[in-house]
RODO-2510 file (C-alpha; in nm, 4 decimals, decimal comma):
residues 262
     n   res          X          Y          Z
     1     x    -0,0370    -1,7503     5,1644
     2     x    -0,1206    -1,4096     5,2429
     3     x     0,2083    -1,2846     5,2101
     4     x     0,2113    -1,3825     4,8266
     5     x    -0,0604    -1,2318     4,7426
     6     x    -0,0055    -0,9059     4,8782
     7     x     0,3281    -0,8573     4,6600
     8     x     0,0748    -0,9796     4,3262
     9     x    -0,1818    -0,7270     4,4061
    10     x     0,0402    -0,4646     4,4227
    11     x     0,1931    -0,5508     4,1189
    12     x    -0,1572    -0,5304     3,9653
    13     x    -0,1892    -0,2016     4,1148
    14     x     0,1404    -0,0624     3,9390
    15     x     0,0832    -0,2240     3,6079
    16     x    -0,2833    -0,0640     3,5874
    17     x    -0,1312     0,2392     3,7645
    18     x     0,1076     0,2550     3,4260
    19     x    -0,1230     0,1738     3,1753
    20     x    -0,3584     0,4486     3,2889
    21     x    -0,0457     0,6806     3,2876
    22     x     0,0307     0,5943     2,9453
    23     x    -0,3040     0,6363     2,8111
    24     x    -0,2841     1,0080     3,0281
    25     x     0,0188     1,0653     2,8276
    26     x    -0,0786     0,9846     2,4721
    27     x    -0,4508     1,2078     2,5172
    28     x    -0,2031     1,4745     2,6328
    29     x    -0,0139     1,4770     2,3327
    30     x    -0,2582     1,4597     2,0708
    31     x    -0,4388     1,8013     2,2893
    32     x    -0,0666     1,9452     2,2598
    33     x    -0,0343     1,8402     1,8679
    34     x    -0,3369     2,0421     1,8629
    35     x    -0,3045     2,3198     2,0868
    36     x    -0,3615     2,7032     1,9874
    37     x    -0,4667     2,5453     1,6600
    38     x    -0,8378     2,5070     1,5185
    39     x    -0,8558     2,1173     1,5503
    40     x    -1,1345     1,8976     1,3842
    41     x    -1,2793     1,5247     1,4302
    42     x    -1,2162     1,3482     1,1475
    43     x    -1,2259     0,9639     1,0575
    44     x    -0,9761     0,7127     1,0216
    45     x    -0,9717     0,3686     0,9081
    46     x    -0,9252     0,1526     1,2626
    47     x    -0,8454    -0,2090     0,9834
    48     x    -0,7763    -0,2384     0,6377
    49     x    -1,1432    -0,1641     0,4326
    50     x    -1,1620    -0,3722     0,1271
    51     x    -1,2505    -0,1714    -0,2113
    52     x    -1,6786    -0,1911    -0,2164
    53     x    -1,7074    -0,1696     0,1047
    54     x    -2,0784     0,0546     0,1183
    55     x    -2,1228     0,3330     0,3439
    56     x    -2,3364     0,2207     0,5638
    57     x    -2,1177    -0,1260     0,6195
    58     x    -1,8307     0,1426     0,7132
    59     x    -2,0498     0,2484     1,0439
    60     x    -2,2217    -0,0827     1,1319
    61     x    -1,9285    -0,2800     1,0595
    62     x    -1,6718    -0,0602     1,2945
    63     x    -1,4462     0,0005     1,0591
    64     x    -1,3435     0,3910     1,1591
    65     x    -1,2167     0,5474     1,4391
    66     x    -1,2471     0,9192     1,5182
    67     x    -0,9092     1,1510     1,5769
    68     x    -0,8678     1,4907     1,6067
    69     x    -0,6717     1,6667     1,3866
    70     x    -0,5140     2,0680     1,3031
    71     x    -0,7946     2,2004     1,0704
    72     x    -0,4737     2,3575     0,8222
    73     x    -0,3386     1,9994     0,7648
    74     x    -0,6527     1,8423     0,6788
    75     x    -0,7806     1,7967     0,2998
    76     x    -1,1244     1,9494     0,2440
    77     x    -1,3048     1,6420     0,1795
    78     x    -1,1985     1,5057     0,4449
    79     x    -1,4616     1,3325     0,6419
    80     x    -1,6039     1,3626     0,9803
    81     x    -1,8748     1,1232     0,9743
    82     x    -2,0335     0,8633     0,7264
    83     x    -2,3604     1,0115     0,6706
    84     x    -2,6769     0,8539     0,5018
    85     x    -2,5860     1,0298     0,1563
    86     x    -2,2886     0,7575     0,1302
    87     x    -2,4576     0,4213     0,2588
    88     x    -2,5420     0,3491    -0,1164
    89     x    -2,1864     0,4613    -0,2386
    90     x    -1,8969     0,1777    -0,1988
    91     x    -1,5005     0,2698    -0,1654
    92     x    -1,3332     0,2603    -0,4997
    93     x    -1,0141     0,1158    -0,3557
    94     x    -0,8804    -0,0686    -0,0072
    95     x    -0,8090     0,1938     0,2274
    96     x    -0,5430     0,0520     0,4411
    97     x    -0,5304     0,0977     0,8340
    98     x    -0,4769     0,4289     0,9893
    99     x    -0,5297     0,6036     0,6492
   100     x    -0,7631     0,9208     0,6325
   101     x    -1,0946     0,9000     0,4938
   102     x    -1,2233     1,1284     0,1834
   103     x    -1,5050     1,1965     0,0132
   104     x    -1,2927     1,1170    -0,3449
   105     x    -1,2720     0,7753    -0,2176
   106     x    -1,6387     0,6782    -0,2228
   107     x    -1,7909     0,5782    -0,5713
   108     x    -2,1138     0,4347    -0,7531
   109     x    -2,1083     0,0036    -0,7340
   110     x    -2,1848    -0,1223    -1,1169
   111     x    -2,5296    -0,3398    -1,0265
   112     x    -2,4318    -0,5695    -1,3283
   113     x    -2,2691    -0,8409    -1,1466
   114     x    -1,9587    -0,7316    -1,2668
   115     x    -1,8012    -0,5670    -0,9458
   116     x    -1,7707    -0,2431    -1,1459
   117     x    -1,6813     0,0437    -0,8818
   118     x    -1,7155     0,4107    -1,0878
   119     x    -1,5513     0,7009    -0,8542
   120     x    -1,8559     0,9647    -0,8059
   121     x    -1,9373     1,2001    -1,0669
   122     x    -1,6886     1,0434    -1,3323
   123     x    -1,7928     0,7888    -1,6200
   124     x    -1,6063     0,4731    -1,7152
   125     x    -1,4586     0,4251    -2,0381
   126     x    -1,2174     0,1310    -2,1304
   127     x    -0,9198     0,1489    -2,3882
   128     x    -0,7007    -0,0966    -2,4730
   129     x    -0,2950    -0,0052    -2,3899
   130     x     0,0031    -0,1495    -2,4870
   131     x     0,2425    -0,3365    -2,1615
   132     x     0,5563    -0,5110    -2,1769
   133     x     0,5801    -0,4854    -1,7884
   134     x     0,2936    -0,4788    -1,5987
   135     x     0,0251    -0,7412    -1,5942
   136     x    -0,3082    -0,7575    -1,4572
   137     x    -0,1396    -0,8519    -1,1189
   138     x     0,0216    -0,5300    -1,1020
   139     x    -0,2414    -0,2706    -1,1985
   140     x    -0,5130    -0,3058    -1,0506
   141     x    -0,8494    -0,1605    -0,9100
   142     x    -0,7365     0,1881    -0,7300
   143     x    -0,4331     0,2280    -0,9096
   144     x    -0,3042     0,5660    -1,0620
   145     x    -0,1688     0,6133    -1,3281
   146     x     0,0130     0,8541    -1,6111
   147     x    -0,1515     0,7338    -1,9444
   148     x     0,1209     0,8223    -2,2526
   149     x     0,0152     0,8704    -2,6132
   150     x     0,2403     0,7716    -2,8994
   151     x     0,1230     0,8939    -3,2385
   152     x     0,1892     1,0277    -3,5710
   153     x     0,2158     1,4207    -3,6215
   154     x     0,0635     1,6030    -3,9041
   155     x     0,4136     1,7251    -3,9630
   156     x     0,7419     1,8230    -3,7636
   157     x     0,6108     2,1630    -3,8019
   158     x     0,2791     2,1161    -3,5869
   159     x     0,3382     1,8167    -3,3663
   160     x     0,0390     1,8845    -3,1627
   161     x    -0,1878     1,7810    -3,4608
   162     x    -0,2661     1,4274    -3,5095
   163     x    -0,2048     1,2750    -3,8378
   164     x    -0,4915     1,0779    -3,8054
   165     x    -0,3437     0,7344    -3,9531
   166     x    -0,2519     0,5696    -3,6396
   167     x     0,1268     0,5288    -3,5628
   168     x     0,3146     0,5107    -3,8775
   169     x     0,6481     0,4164    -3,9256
   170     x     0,9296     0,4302    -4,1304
   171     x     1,2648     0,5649    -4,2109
   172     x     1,1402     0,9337    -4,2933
   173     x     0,8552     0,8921    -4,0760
   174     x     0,8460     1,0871    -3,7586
   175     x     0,6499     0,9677    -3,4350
   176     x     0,5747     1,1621    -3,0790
   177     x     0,4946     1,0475    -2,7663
   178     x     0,3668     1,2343    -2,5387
   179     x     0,1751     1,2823    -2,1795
   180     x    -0,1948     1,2585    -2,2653
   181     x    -0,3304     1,2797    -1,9068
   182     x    -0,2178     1,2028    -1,4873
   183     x    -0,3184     1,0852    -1,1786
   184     x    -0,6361     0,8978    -1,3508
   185     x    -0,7764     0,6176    -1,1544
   186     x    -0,7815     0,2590    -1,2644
   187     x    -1,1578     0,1030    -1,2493
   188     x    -1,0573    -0,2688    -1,3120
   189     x    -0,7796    -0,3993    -1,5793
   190     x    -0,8068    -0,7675    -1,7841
   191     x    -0,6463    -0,8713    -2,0701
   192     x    -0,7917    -0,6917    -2,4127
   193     x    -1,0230    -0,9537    -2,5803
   194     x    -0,9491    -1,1604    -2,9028
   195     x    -1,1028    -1,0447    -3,1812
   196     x    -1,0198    -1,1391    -3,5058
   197     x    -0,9480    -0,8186    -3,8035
   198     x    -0,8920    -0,6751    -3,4293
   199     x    -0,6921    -0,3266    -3,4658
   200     x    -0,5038    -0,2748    -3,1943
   201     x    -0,3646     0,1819    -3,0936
   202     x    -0,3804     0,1718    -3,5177
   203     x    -0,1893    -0,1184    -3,5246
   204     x    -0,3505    -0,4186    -3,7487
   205     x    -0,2974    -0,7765    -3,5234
   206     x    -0,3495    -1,1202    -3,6698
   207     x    -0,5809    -1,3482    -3,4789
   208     x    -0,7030    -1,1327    -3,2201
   209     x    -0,5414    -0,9265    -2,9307
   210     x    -0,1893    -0,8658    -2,9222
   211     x     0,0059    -1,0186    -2,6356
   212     x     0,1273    -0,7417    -2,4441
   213     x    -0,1778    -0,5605    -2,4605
   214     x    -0,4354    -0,4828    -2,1394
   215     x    -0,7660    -0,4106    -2,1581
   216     x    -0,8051    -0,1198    -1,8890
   217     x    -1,1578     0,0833    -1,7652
   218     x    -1,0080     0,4574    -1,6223
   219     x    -1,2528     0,6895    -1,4121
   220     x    -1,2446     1,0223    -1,5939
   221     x    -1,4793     1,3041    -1,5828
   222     x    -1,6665     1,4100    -1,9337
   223     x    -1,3599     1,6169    -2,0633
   224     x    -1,1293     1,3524    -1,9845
   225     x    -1,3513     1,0668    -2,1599
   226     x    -1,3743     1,2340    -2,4433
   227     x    -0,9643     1,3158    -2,5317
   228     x    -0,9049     0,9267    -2,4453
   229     x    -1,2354     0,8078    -2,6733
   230     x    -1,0722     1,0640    -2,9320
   231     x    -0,7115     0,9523    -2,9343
   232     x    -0,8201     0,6066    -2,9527
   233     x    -1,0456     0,6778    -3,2748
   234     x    -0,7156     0,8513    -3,4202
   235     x    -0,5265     0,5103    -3,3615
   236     x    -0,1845     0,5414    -3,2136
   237     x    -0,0951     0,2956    -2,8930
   238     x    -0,0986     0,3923    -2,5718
   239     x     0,1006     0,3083    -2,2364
   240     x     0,0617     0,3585    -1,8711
   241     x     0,2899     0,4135    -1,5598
   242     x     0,2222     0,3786    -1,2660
   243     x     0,2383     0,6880    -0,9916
   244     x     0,4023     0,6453    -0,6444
   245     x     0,3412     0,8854    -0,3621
   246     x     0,6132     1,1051    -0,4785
   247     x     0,5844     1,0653    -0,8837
   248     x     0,6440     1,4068    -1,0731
   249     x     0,4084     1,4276    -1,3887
   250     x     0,3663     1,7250    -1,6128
   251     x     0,2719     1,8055    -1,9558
   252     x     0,5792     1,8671    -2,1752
   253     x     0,6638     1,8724    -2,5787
   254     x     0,7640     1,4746    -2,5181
   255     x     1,0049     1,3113    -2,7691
   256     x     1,0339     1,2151    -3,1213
   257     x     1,2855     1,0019    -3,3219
   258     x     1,5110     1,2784    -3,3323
   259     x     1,4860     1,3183    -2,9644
   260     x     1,4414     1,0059    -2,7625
   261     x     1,8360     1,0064    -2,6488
   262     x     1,8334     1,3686    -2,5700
***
């Protein structure tokens, strides 16, 4: 009996001899990832953290692990710990596992019953855009997005002055669409609500919301607010796409009837 247990104990001995080897190894590595560089502790999330998730939940709750990290490869707001200024705050969006924690992620929680998240120091405003493709399955809470503008010129001559009379069309009637604003966070998305005389981006519709039309609340600061509350006063219809991790948006002149096939 004796004999088989001696060969079982020193297996024991080798596996927890490896293990501990293993461990040795991986600490070594992350000192050499850091070596000769200025290294900070920062926080990670250790499982997937749902979006409204409070501060405080984040450190009684487990959900973060601390790493260190090369100071030069680190955003600024990137956070160390969860302090007591952020255990009334709630993340705007899941943060999946392994994913770096920010400051920009936390966010003011809506106490209306509505499970309104607004990112901190922004405002919520809500406009209604046209979408053929994407549904309220697709964008949702956390999303970013390019928001387009299509609208009516005063003339060929100043297309960066809105006409003013929504999106008109016709045959000698010229129309622009442009990039309005990027990267803007999406609050919460629905369909737009049926109204009737409803008038939908300057576009009359007959017994209430159009069909392909979403009803979405963006996080923008002040400045932001007011060019979306503005270009939705001027009529005109706007559309959304939606940014990956390596999307490339930038203002240009857009296109125009004359231009849309190059």
């Amino acid at each position: 009996m004796s004999r088989r247990i001696i060969p079982v104990l020193i297996a024991v001995v080798l596996a927890a001899f490896g293990t501990g080897a293993v461990l040795l190894y991986l600490r070594s590595a992350d000192d050499r990832a850091v070596e000769g560089k200025q290294a900070r502790t920062v926080l990670v999330a250790d499982k997937q953290i749902p979006a409204g998730t409070s501060g405080r939940a984040l450190r009684d709750k487990k959900f973060l692990r601390e790493v260190r990290m090369p100071a030069e490869t680190l955003p600024e707001d990137s956070l160390g710990e969860v302090g007591a200024d952020l255990d009334a705050l709630v993340v705007t969006a899941p943060v999946q596992r392994g994913q770096l924690l920010l400051r920009a992620m936390f966010g003011t929680a809506v106490r209306d019953g509505s499970g309104l998240v607004i990112p901190d120091g922004q405002l919520a405003i809500t406009a209604r855009v046209r979408s053929n493709v994407f549904g309220p399955t697709t964008v949702q809470a956390g999303t970013r997005v390019a928001i387009f503008y299509t609208y009516t010129p005063v003339d060929d001559k100043d297309r960066d002055a809105v006409s003013g009379s929504g999106l008109e069309k016709g045959r000698k009637t010229n129309s622009v669409t442009r990039l309005l604003m990027t990267d803007v966070e999406v609050i919460s998305v629905g369909k737009a609500e049926e109204r009737d005389g409803d008038t939908a981006g300057g576009v009359a519709s007959t017994g209430g919301a159009r069909s392909d039309e979403l009803s979405v609340t963006f996080g923008l600061n002040q400045r932001d607010a007011e060019r979306l509350a503005h270009a939705v006063a001027l009529g005109g219809e706007l559309n959304i796409g939606l940014l990956g991790e390596s999307s490339e948006v930038k203002p240009d002149s857009g296109v125009d009837n004359r231009s849309l096939f190059g």
